[in-house]
C-alpha positions in Angstrom: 0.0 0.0 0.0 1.3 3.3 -0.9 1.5 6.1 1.7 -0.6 8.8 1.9 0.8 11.6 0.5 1.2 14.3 3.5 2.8 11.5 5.4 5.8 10.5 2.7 7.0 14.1 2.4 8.5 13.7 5.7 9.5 10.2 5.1 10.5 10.7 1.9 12.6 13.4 2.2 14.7 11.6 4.8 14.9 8.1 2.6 16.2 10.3 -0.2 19.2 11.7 1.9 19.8 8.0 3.5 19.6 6.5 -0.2 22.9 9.3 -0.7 24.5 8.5 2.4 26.0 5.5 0.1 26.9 7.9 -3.1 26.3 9.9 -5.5 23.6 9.0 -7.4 21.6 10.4 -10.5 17.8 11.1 -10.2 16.5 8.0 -11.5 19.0 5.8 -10.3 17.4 7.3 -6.7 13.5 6.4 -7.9 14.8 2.8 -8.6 16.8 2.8 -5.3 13.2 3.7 -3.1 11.5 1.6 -5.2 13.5 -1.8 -4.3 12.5 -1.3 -0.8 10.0 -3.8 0.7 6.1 -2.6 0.3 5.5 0.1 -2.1 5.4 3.0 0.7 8.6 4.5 -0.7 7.9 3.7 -4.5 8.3 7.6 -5.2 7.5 8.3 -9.2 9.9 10.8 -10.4 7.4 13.5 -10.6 7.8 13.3 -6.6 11.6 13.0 -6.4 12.6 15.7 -8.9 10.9 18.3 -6.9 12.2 16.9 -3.6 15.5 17.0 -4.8 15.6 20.6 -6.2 13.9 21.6 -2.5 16.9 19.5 -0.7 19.5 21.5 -2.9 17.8 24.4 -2.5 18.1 24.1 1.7 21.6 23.2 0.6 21.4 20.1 1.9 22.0 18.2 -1.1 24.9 19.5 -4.0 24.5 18.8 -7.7 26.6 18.6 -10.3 26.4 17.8 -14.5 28.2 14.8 -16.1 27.9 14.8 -19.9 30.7 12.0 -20.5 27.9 9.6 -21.1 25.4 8.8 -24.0 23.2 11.5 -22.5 23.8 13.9 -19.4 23.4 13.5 -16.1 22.5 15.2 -13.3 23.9 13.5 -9.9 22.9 14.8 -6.7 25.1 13.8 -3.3 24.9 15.1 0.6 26.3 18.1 1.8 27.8 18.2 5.0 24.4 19.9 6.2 22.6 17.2 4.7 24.7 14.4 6.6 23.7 16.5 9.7 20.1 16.5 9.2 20.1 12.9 7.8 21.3 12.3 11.4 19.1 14.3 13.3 16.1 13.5 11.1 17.3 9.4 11.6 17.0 10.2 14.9 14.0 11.7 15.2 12.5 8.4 13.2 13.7 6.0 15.4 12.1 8.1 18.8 8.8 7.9 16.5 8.8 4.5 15.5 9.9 3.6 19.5 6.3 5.3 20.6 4.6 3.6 18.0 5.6 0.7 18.5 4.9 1.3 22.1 1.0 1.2 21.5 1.3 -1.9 19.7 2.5 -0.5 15.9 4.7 -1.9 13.7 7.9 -3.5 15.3 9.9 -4.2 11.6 13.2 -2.9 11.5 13.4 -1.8 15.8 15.0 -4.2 18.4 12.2 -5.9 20.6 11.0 -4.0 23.6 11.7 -6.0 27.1 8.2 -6.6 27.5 7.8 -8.0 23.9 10.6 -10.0 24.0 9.7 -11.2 27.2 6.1 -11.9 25.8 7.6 -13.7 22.8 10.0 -16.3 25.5 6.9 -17.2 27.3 3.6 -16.5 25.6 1.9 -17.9 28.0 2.9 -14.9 30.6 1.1 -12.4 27.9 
């Protein structure tokens, strides 16, 4: 299920700097980076990640740069040093928000069992 849109601006934002945390990347190279992750929630068409990257550049959080050594040009986009300091604050953030969701009974993928989870998942009878 995709996400609703007001929800994966935030989201999406943030999985577009961590998808550059590994490189530089071109634009398209980014769309099918999001849309190999699991579930479609971050399958972003490129009419959502253009505009997302020309707003990260333009908070100078991203950098851009030409290369027109290939068949056609490209435009590659990578992090700035401001944009690996608000991937790490936004990351962060994400992982307190997922902790209190996960706290009333959301979505555990991805975050280390709470104590009274794992201790649930030991002895289910105790639940």
């Amino acid at each position: 299920m995709a996400a609703d849109d007001q929800f994966i601006r935030g989201a999406g934002m943030l999985a577009v700097l961590k998808v550059l945390e590994s490189g530089e990347l071109y634009g398209y190279a980014i769309v099918e980076a999001l849309a190999r992750t699991k579930g479609d929630a971050l399958h972003l068409g490129q009419s959502t990640v253009y505009p997302m990257l020309y707003n990260l550049e333009a908070k100078g959080l991203v950098k851009s740069r030409w290369d027109e050594s290939g068949a056609r040009p490209r435009k590659y986009y990578s992090l700035t040093k401001a944009g690996k300091t608000r991937l790490a604050e936004d990351a962060d953030q994400w992982r307190e928000i997922t902790r209190a969701m996960a706290s009333l009974g959301l979505s555990r993928i991805g975050l280390p069992l709470l104590a009274a989870d794992s201790a649930a998942r030991a002895c289910p009878s105790l639940a």
